[in-house]
N, C-alpha and C positions, 0 to 999 in steps of 0.2 A: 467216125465210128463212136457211138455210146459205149462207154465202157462200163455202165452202172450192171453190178451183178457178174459181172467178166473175173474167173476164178483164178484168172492168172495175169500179172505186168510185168514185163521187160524191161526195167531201168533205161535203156540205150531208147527204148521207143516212146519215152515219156519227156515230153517238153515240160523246160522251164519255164515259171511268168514270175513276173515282176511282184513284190508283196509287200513293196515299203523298201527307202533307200538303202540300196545294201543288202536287200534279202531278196530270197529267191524262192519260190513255192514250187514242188511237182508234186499234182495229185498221181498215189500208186493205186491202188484199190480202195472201193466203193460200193457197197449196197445200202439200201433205206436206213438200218440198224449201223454201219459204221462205214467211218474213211482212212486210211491209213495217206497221210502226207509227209514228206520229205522235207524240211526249211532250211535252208544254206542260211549261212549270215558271214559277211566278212568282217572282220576284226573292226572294234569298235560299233557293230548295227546295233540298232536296236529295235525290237518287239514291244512298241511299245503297250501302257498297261489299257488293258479293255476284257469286257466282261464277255461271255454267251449264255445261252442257255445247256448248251453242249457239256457230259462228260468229257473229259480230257487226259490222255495217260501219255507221258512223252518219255523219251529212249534219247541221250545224248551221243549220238552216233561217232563224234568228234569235235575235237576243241574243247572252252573252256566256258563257260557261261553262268552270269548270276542271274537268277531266275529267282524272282518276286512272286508271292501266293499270298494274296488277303493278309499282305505288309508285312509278310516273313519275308526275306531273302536267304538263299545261300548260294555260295558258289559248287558249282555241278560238273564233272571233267566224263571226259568220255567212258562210257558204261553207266552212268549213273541216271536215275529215272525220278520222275515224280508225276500226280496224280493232281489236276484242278476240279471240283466240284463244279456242279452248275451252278452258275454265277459271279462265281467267285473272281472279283480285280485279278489279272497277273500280267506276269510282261516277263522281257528277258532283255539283256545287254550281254553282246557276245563280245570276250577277255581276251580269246583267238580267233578266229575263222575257225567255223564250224555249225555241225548238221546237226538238227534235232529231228526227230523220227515222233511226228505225232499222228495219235488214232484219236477219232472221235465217236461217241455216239449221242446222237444221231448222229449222222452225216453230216456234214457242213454244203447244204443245198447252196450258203451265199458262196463257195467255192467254185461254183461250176459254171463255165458260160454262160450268159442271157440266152 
């Protein structure tokens, strides 16, 4: 089922896929203008650094995580958020196991099945 535009997702209905050693990606919600994604990371993954075109606004859902912006770093613990420009280098190394809650706009089209 296409879920692009679908105004509602169920966690328990949404698979996980593979996103780099150690992490874990579930797209929740998606239309043209944004994506709302889920990233696991267990203790020690890492995200590493790469650029998009994509606004980027992320939500540390749990755990502990240094997260790098255009050669800032700081350490991030659950509730705490930050904001990537488009283009901007970033990455993240997860300190505990734990989820970041990221939204894009646009959409992240390379996200989605072939």
């Amino acid at each position: 089922m296409d879920r692009m535009n679908e105004p509602f997702a169920h966690d328990a209905d949404l698979p996980w896929e593979p996103a780099g050693q150690g992490v874990l990606r579930k797209i929740l919600t998606y239309r043209d203008d944004v994506m709302m994604v889920r990233v696991g990371f267990q203790a020690g993954a890492i995200g590493p650094a790469h650029s998009h075109p994509h606004i980027q606004c992320s939500l540390v859902e749990s755990g502990v995580f240094d997260i790098t912006i255009s050669g800032r770093t700081e350490r991030l613990v659950a509730g705490d958020s930050f904001t990537v420009p488009p283009d901007a280098v970033h990455g993240a190394v997860a300190i505990e196991a734990g989820i970041l809650v990221d939204v894009f706009t646009p959409m992240r089209r390379d996200f989605l099945p072939a």
